[in-house]
C-alpha positions as CSV (number, residue, x, y, z in Angstrom):
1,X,73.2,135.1,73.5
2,X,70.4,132.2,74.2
3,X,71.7,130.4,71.5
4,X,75.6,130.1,72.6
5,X,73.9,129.4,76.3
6,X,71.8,126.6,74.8
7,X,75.0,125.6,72.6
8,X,77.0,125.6,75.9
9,X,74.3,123.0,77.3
10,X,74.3,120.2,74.7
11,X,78.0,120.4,73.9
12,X,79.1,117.3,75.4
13,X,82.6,116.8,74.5
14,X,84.3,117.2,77.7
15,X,81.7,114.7,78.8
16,X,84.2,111.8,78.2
17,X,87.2,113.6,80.0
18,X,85.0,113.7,83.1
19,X,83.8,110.0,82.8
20,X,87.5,108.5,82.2
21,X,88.6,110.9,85.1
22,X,85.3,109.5,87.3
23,X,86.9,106.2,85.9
24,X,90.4,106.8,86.6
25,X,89.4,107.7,90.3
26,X,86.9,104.5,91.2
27,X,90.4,102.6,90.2
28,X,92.5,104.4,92.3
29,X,90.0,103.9,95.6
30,X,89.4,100.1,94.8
31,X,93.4,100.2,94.6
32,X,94.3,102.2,97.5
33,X,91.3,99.8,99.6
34,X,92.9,96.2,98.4
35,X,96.7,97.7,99.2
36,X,95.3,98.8,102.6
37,X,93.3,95.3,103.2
38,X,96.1,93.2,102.4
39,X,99.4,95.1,103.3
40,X,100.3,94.5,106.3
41,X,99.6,90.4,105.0
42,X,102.2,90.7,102.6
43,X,104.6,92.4,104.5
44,X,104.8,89.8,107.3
45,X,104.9,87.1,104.7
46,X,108.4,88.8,103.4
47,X,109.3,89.6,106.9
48,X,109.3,85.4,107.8
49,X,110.4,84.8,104.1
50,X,114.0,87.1,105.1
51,X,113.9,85.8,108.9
52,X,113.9,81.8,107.4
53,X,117.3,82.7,105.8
């Protein structure tokens, strides 16, 4: 039984599934922040783009 506990604790192959998820999830933030910064920029620049015509 200690050994498959200690096995359990230096088994670290799910170790990169968790980083690319930890990954995956900065991306979305930094995403999700830039969208929300410069948003409402772009959709006024489209809204006097369609009211020019």
């Amino acid at each position: 039984m200690k050994y498959a506990i200690a096995n359990l604790f230096r088994d670290e192959r799910g170790a990169t599934l968790v980083e690319y998820g930890l990954l995956l999830l900065l991306i979305v933030v930094v995403v999700v922040a830039v969208l929300g910064t410069i948003g409402g920029q772009v959709s006024a620049m489209y809204s006097n783009t369609s009211n020019d015509f």
